[in-house]
Biopython code that builds the backbone (N, CA, C, O; Angstrom):
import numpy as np
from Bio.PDB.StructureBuilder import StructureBuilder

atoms = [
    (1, "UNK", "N", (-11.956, 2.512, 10.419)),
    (1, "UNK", "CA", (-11.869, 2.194, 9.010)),
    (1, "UNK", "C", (-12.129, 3.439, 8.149)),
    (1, "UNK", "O", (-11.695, 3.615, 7.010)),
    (2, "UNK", "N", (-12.859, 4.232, 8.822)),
    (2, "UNK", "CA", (-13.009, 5.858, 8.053)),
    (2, "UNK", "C", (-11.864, 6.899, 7.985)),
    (2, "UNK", "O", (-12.080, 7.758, 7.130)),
    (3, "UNK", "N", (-11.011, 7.007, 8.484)),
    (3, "UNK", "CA", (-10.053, 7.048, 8.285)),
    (3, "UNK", "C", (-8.910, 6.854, 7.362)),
    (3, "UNK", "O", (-8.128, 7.732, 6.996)),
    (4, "UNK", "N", (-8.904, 5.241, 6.930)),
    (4, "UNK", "CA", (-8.500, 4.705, 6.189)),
    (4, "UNK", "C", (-8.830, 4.817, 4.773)),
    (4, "UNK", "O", (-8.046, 4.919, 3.829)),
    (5, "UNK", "N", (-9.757, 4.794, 4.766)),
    (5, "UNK", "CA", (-10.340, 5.103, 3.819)),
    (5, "UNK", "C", (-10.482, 6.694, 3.261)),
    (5, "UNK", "O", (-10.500, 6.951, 2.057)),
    (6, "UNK", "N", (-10.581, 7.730, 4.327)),
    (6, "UNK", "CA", (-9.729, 8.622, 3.343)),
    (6, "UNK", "C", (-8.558, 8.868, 3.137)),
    (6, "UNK", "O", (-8.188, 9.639, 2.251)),
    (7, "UNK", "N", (-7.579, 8.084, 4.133)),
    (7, "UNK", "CA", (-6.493, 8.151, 3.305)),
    (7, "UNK", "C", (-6.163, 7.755, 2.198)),
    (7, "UNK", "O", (-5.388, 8.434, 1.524)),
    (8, "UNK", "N", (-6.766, 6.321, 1.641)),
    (8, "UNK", "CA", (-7.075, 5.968, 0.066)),
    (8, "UNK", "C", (-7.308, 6.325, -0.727)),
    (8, "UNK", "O", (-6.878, 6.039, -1.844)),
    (9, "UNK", "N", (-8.340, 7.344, -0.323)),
    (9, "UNK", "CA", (-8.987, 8.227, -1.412)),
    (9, "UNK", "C", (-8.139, 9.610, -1.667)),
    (9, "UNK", "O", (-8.029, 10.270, -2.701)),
    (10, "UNK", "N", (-7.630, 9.797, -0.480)),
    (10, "UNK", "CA", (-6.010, 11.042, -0.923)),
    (10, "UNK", "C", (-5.264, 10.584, -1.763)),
    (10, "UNK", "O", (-4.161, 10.362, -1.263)),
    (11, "UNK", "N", (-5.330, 10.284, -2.992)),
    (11, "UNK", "CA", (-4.122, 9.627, -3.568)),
    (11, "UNK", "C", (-2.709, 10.362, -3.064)),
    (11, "UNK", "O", (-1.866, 9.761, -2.398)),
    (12, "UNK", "N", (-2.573, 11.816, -3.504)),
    (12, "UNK", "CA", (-1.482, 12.489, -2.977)),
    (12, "UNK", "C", (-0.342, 11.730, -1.637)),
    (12, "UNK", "O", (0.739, 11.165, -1.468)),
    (13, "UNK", "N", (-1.459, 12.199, -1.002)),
    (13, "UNK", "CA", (-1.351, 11.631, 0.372)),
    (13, "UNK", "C", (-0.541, 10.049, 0.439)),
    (13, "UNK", "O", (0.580, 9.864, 0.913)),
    (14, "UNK", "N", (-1.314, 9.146, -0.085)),
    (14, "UNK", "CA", (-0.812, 7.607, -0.597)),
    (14, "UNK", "C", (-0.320, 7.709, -1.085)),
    (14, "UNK", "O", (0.315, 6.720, -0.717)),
    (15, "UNK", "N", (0.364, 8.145, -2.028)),
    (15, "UNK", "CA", (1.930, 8.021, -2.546)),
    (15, "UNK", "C", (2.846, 8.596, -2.146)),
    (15, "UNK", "O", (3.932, 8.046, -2.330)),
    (16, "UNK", "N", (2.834, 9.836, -1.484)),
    (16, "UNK", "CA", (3.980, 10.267, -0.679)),
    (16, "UNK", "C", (4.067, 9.553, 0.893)),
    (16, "UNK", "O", (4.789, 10.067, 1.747)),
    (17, "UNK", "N", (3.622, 8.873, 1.051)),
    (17, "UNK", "CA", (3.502, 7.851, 2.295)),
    (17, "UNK", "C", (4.470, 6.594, 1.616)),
    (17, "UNK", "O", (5.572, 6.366, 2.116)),
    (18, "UNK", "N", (4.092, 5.991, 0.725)),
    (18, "UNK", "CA", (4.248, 4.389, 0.453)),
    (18, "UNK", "C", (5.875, 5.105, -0.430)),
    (18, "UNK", "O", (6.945, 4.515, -0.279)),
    (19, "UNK", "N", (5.786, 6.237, -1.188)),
    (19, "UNK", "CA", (7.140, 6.400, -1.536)),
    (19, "UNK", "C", (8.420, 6.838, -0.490)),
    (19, "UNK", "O", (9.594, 6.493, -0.630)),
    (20, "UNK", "N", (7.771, 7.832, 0.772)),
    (20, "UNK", "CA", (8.506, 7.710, 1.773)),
    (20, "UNK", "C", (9.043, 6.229, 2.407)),
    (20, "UNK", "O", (10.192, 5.856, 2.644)),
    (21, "UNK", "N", (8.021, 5.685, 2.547)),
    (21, "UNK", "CA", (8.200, 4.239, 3.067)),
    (21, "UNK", "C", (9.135, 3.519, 2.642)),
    (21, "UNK", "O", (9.691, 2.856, 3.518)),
    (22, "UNK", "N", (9.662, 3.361, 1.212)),
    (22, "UNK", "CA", (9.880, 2.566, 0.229)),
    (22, "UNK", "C", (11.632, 3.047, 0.102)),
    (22, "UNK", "O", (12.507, 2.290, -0.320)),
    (23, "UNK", "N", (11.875, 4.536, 0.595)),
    (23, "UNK", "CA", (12.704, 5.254, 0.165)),
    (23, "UNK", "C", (13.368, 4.798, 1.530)),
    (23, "UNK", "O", (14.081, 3.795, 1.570)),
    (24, "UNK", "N", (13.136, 5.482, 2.515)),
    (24, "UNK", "CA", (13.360, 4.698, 3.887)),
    (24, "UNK", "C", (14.083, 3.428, 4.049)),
    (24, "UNK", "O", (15.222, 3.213, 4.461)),
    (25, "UNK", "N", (13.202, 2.669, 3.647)),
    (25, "UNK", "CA", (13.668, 1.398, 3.524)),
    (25, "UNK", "C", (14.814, 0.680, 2.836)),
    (25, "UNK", "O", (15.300, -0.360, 3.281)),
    (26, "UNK", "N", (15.243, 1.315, 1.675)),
    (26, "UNK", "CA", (16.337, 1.592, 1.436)),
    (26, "UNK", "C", (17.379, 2.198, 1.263)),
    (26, "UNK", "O", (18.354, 1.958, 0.551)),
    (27, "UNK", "N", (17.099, 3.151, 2.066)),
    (27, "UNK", "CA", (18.124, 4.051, 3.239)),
    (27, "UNK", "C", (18.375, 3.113, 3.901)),
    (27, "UNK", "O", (19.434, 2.561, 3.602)),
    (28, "UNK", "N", (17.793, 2.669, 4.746)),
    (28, "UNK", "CA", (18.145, 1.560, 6.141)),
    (28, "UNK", "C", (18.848, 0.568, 5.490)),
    (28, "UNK", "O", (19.892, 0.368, 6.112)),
    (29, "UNK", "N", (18.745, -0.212, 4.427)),
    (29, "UNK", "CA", (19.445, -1.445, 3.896)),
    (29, "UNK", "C", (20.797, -0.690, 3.581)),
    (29, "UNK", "O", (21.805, -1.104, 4.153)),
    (30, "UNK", "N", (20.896, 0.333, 2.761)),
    (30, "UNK", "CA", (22.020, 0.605, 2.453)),
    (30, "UNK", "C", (22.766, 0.822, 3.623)),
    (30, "UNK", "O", (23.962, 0.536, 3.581)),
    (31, "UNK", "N", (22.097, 1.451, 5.066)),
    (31, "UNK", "CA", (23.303, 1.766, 5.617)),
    (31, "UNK", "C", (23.896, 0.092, 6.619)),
    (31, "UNK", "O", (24.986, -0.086, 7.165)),
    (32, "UNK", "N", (22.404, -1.111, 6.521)),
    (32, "UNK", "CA", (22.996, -1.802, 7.363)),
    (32, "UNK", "C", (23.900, -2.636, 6.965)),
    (32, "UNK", "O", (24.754, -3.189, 7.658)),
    (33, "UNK", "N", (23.615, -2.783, 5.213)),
    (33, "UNK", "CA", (24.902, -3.106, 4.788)),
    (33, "UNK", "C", (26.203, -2.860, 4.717)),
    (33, "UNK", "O", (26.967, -3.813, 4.566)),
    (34, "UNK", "N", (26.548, -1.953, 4.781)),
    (34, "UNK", "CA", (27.696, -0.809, 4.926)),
    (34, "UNK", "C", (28.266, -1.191, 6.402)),
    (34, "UNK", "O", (29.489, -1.251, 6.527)),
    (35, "UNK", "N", (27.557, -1.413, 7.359)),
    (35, "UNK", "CA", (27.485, -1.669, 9.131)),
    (35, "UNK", "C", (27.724, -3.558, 8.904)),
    (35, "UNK", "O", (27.925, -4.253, 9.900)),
    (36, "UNK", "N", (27.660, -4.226, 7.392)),
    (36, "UNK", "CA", (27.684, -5.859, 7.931)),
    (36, "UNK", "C", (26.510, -6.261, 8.521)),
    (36, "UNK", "O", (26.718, -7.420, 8.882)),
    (37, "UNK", "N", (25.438, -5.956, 8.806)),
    (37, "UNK", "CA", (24.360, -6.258, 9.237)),
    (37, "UNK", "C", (23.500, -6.902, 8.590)),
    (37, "UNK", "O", (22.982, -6.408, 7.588)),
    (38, "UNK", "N", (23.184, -8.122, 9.037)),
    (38, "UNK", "CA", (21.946, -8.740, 8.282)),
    (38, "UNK", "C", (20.678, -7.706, 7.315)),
    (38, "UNK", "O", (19.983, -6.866, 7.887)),
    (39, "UNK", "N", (20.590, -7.967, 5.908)),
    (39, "UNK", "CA", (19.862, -7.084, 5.344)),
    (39, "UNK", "C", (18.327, -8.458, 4.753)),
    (39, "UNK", "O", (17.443, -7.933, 4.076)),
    (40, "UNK", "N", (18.180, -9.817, 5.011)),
    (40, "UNK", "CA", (17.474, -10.416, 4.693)),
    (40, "UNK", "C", (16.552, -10.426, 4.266)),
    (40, "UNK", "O", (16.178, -10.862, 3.177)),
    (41, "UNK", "N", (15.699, -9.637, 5.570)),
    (41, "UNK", "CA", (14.502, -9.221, 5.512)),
    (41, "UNK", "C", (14.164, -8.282, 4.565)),
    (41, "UNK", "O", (13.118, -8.436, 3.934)),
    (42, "UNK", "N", (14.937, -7.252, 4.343)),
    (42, "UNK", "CA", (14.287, -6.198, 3.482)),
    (42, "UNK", "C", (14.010, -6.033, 2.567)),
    (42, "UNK", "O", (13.587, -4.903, 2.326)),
    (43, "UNK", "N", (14.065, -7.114, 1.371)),
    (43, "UNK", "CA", (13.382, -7.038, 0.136)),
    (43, "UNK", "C", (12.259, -7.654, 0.814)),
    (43, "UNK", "O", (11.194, -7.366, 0.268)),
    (44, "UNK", "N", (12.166, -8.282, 1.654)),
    (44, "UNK", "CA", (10.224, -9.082, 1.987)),
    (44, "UNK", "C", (9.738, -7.465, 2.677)),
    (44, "UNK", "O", (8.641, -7.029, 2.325)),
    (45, "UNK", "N", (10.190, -7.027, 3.189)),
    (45, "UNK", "CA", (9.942, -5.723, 4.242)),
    (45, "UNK", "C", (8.889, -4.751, 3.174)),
    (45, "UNK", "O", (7.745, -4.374, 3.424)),
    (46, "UNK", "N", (9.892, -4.448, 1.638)),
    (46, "UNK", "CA", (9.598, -3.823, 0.380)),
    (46, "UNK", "C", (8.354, -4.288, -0.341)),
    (46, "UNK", "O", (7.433, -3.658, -0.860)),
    (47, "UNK", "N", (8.626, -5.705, -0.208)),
    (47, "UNK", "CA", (7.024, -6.298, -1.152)),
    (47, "UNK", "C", (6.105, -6.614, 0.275)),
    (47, "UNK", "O", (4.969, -6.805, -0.159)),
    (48, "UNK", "N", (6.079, -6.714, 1.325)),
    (48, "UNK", "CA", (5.047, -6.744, 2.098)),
    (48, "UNK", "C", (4.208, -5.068, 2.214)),
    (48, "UNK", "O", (3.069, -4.836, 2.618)),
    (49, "UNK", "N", (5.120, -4.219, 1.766)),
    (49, "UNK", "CA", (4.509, -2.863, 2.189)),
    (49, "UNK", "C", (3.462, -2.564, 0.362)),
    (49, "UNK", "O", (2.273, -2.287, 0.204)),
    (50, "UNK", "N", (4.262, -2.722, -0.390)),
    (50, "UNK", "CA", (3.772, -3.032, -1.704)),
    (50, "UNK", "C", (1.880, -3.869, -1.777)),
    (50, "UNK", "O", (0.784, -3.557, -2.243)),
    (51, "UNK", "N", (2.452, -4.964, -1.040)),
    (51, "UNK", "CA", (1.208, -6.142, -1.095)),
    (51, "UNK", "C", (-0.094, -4.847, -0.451)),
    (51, "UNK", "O", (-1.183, -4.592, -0.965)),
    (52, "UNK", "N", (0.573, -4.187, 0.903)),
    (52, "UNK", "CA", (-0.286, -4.065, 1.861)),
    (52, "UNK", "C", (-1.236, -2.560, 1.042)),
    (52, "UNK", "O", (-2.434, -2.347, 1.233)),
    (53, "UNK", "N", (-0.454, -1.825, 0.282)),
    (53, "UNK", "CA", (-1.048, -0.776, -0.168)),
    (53, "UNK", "C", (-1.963, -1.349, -1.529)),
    (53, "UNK", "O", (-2.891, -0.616, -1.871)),
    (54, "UNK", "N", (-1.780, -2.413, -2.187)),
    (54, "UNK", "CA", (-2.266, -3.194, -2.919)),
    (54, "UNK", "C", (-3.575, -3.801, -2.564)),
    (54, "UNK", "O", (-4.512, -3.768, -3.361)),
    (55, "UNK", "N", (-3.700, -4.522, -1.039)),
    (55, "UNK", "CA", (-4.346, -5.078, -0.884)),
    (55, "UNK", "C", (-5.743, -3.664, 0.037)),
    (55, "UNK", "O", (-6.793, -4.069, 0.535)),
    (56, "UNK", "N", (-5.456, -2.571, 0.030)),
    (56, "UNK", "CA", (-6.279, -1.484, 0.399)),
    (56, "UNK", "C", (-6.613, -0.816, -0.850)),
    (56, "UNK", "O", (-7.280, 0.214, -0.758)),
    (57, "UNK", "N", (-6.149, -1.360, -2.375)),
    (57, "UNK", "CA", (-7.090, -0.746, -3.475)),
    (57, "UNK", "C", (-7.748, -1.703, -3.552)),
    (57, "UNK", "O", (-8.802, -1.396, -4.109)),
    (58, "UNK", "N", (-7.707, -3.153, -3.193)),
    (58, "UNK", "CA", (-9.020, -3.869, -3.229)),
    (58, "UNK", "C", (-9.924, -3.636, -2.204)),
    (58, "UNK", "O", (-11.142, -3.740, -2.343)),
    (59, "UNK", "N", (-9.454, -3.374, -1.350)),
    (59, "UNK", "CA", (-10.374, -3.158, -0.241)),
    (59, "UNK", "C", (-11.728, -2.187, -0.581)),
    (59, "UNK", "O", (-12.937, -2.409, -0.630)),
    (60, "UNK", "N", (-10.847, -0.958, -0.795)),
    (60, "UNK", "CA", (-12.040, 0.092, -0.620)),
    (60, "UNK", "C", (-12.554, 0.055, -1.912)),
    (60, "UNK", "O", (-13.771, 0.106, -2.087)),
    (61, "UNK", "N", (-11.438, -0.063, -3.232)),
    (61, "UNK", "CA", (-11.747, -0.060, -4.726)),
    (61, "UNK", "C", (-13.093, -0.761, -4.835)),
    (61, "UNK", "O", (-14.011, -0.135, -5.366)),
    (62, "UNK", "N", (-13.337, -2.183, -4.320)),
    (62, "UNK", "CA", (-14.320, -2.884, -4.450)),
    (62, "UNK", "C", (-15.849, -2.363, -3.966)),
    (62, "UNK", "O", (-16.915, -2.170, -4.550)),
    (63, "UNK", "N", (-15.469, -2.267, -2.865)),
    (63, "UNK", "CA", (-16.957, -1.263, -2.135)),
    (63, "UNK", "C", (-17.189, -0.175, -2.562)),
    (63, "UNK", "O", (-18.228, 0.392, -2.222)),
    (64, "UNK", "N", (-16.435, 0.325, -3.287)),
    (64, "UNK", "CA", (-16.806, 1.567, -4.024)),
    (64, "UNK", "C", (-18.283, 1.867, -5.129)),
    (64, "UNK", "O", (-19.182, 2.688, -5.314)),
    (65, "UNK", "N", (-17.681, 0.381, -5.719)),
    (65, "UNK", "CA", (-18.260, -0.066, -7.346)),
    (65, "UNK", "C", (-19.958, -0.933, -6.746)),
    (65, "UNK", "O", (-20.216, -1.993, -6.176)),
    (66, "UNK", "N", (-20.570, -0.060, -7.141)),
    (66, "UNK", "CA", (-21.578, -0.788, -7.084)),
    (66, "UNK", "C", (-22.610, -0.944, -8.262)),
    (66, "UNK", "O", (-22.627, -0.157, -9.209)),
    (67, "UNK", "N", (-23.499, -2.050, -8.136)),
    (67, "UNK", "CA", (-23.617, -2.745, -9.420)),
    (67, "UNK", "C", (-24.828, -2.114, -10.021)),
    (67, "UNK", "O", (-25.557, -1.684, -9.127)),
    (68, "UNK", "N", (-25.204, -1.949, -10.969)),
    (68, "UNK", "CA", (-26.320, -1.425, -11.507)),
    (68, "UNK", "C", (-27.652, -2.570, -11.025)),
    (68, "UNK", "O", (-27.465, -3.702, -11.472)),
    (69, "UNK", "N", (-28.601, -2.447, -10.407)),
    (69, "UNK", "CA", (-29.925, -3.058, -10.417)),
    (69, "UNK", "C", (-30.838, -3.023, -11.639)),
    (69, "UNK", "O", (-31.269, -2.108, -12.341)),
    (70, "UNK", "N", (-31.003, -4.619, -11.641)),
    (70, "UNK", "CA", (-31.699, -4.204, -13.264)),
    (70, "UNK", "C", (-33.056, -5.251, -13.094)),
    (70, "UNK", "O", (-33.055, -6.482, -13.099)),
    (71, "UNK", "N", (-33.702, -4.720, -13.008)),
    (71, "UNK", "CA", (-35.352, -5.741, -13.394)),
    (71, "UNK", "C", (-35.203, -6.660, -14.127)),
    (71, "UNK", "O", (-35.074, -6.320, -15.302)),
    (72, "UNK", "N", (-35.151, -8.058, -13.871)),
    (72, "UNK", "CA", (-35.385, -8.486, -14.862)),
    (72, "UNK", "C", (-36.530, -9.209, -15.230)),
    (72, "UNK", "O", (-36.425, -10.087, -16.087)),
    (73, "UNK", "N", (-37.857, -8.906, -14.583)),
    (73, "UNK", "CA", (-38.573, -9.337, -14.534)),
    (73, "UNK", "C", (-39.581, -8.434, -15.779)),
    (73, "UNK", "O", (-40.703, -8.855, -16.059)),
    (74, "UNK", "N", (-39.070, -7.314, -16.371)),
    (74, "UNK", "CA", (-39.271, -6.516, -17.715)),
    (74, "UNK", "C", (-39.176, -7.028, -18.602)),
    (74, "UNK", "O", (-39.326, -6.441, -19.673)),
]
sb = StructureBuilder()
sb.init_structure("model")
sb.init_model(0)
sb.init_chain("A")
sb.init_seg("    ")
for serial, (resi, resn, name, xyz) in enumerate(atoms, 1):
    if name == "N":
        sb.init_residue(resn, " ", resi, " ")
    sb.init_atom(name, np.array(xyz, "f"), 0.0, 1.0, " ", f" {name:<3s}", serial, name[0])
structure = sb.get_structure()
């Protein structure tokens, strides 16, 4: 998970990943269309990779933030 987590924290890094990814991906549609090939999947392919980089700014975003301790017994 340490790992992961600095890759998160590379932003650089995370966006030239998820924009490679993204770019890729429709490279491949364009050409399997062109080939007649089932292209179905690949708008879910696009928002599952979306969700997944989404769901790793909650991940680490959250554990990041930690809460101020406050007496309240003052």
């Amino acid at each position: 998970m340490k790992s992961l987590r600095e890759f998160h924290n590379d932003k650089d890094t995370k966006e030239n990943v998820y924009n490679y990814l993204i770019d890729y991906l429709e490279k491949e549609t364009v050409k399997r269309t062109f080939d007649r090939e089932d292209v179905s999947g690949m708008a879910d392919a696009k928002e599952i990779i979306s969700k997944a980089f989404d769901n790793m700014d909650l991940l680490f975003n959250s554990k990041a933030k930690k809460k101020e301790q406050v007496n309240e017994a003052r």
